[in-house]
C-alpha positions in Angstrom: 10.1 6.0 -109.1 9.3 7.6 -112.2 12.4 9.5 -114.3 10.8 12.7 -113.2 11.1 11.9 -109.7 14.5 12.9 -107.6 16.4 9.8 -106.1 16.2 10.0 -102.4 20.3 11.1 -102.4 19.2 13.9 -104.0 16.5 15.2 -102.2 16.5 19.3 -101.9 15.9 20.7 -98.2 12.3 21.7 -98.7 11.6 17.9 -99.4 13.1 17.1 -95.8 11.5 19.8 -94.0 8.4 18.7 -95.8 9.0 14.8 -94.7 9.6 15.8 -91.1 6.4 18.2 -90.8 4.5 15.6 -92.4 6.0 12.8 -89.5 4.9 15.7 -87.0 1.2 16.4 -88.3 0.4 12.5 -89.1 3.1 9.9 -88.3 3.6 9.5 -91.3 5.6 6.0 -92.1 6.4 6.5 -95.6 7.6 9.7 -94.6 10.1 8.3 -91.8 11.1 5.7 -94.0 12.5 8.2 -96.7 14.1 10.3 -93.7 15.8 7.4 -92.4 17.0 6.1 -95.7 18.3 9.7 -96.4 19.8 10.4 -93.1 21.0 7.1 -91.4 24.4 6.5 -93.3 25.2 9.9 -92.9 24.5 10.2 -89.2 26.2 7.3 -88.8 29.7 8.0 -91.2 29.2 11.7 -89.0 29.5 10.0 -85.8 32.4 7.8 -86.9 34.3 10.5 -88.1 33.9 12.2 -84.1 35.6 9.2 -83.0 33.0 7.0 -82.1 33.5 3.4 -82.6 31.0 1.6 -85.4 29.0 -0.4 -83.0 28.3 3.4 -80.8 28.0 5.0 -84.1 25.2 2.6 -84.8 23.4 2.9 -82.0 23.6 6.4 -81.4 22.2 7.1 -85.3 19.3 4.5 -84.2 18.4 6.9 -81.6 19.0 9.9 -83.4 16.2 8.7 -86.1 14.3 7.2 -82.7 14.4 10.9 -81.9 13.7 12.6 -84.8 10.2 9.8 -84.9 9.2 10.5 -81.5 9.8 14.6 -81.3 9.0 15.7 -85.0 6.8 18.2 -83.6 9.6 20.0 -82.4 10.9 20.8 -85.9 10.8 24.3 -86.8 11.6 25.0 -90.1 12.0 28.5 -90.0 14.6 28.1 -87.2 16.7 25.5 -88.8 17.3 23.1 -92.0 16.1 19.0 -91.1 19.8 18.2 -91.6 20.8 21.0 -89.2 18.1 20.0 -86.8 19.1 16.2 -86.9 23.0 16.3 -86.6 22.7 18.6 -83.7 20.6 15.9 -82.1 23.4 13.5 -82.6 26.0 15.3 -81.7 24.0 15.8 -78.5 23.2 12.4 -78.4 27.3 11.6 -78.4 27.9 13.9 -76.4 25.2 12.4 -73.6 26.8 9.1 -74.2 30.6 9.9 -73.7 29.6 11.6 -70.6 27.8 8.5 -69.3 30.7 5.9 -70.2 33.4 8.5 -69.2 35.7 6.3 -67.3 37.7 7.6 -64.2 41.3 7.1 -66.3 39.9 9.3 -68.6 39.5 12.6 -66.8 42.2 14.7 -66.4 43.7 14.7 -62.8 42.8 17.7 -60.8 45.9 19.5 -59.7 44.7 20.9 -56.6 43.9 17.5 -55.4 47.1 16.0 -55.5 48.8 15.1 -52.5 52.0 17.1 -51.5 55.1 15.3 -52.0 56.0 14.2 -48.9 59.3 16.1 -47.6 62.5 14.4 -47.3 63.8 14.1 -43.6 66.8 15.7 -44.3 65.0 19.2 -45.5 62.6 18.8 -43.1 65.8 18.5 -40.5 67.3 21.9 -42.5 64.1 23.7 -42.2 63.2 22.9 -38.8 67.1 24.1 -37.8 66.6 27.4 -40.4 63.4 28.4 -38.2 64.8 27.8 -35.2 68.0 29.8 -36.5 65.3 32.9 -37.8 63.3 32.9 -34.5 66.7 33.5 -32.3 67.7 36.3 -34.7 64.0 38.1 -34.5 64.8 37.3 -30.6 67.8 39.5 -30.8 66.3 42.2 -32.6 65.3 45.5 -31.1 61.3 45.4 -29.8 60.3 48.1 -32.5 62.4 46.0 -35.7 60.6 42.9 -34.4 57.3 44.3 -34.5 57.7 45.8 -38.0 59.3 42.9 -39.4 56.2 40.6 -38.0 53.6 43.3 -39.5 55.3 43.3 -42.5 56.4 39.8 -42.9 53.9 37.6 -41.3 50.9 39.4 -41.7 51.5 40.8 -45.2 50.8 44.9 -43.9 51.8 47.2 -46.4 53.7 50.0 -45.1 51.4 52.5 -44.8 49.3 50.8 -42.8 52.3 49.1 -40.2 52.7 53.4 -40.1 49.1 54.4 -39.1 49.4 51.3 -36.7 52.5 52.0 -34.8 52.1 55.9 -35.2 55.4 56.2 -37.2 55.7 58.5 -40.4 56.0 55.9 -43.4 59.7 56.9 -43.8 60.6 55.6 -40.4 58.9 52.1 -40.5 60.8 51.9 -44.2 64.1 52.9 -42.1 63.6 50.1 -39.8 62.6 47.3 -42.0 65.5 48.0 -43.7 67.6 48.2 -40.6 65.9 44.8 -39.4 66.6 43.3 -42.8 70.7 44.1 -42.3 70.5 43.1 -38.8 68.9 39.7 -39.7 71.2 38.9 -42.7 74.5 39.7 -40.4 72.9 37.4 -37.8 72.2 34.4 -40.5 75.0 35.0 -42.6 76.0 31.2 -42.1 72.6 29.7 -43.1 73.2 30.4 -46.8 
C-alpha cells in the first residue's frame, strides 16, 4: 500500500460498488478478498448486536460473504449502496435462521387454542338448576311473550324484524318483551 492509497477501513462507497461489480463481471478474488476484509467484522459485530450468539453470528456473516460471492450479479448499484445491499442479506439471512431453530417454547401460545377451564361441579349443579328454573318460567309465560322472548333472545332478531314476522306494529312486540321481561324477573326473583 502506497501512502496515496486509502486503508481498506476507509474505503468510500464507489470503491465497494466497484469491488462487487468487478466480483460479478470476473470473479474477481482480489476483489472478494478486500470485500470480505472490509465487511466481515461488521456483519458479524451487526449480527451480535440483533442478539445472535457469536458462534451464529459467525456463521451467518460466513454466508452472508458466501452470498455476496456467489450472487454478485445481482448487485445493482443504482438501486442500492454494497453495504445496504449486504446487511439486508444478513439480516435476511438471521432472519431465515431464527425461523428455522424457532423452538415450540418460544412461540407465543395461541389464545383460541386453549382449552376451556373445565367447570366446577358446583356451577355446573347452579347452572343446570338456573336453566331448568328459566325454562319453567318461559313455560308459564303467555304463548305470544314466549315467542317474542325466543325471537329476541335466542335467535338474536332485532325488533323490527320479530314485528314484520309476527305481524305486530314494532310498538307492540317492544310492549311485550318488556312485559315478558317483568313477568320473568317476578317469576325468578329467588335465583339472584
Amino acid at each position: 500500500m502506497t501512502a496515496f492509497e486509502p486503508a481498506p477501513a476507509a474505503r468510500s462507497i464507489p470503491d465497494l460498488n466497484k469491488l462487487i461489480l468487478a466480483i460479478a463481471s470476473s470473479a474477481d478474488r482480489t476483489a472478494f478478498t478486500a470485500v470480505y476484509g472490509h465487511f466481515a467484522p461488521r456483519v458479524r459485530s451487526y449480527l451480535t448486536r440483533l442478539g445472535a450468539p457469536p458462534n451464529v453470528a459467525e456463521e451467518l456473516t460466513q454466508e452472508t460473504l458466501l452470498s455476496v460471492w456467489r450472487k454478485a450479479s445481482y448487485f445493482d448499484p443504482e438501486r442500492a449502496a454494497a453495504s445496504t445491499w449486504i446487511f439486508t442479506i444478513a439480516r435476511n439471512l438471521r432472519i431465515d435462521y431464527q425461523r428455522r431453530n424457532r423452538m415450540p417454547a418460544d412461540l407465543t401460545p395461541d389464545p383460541s387454542q386453549a382449552p376451556d377451564a373445565p367447570v366446577a361441579l358446583d356451577a355446573a349443579l347452579i347452572t343446570s338448576e338456573q336453566d331448568e328454573r328459566l325454562r319453567e318460567a318461559l313455560s308459564m309465560l303467555s304463548t305470544e311473550q314466549a315467542e317474542i322472548v325466543r325471537l329476541f333472545y335466542l335467535q338474536e332478531k332485532p325488533h323490527s324484524e320479530i314485528a314484520r314476522a309476527l305481524g305486530l306494529p314494532l310498538g307492540t312486540v317492544k310492549s311485550r318483551i318488556r312485559l315478558a321481561l317483568g313477568r320473568l324477573r317476578t317469576l325468578l326473583d329467588d335465583l339472584k
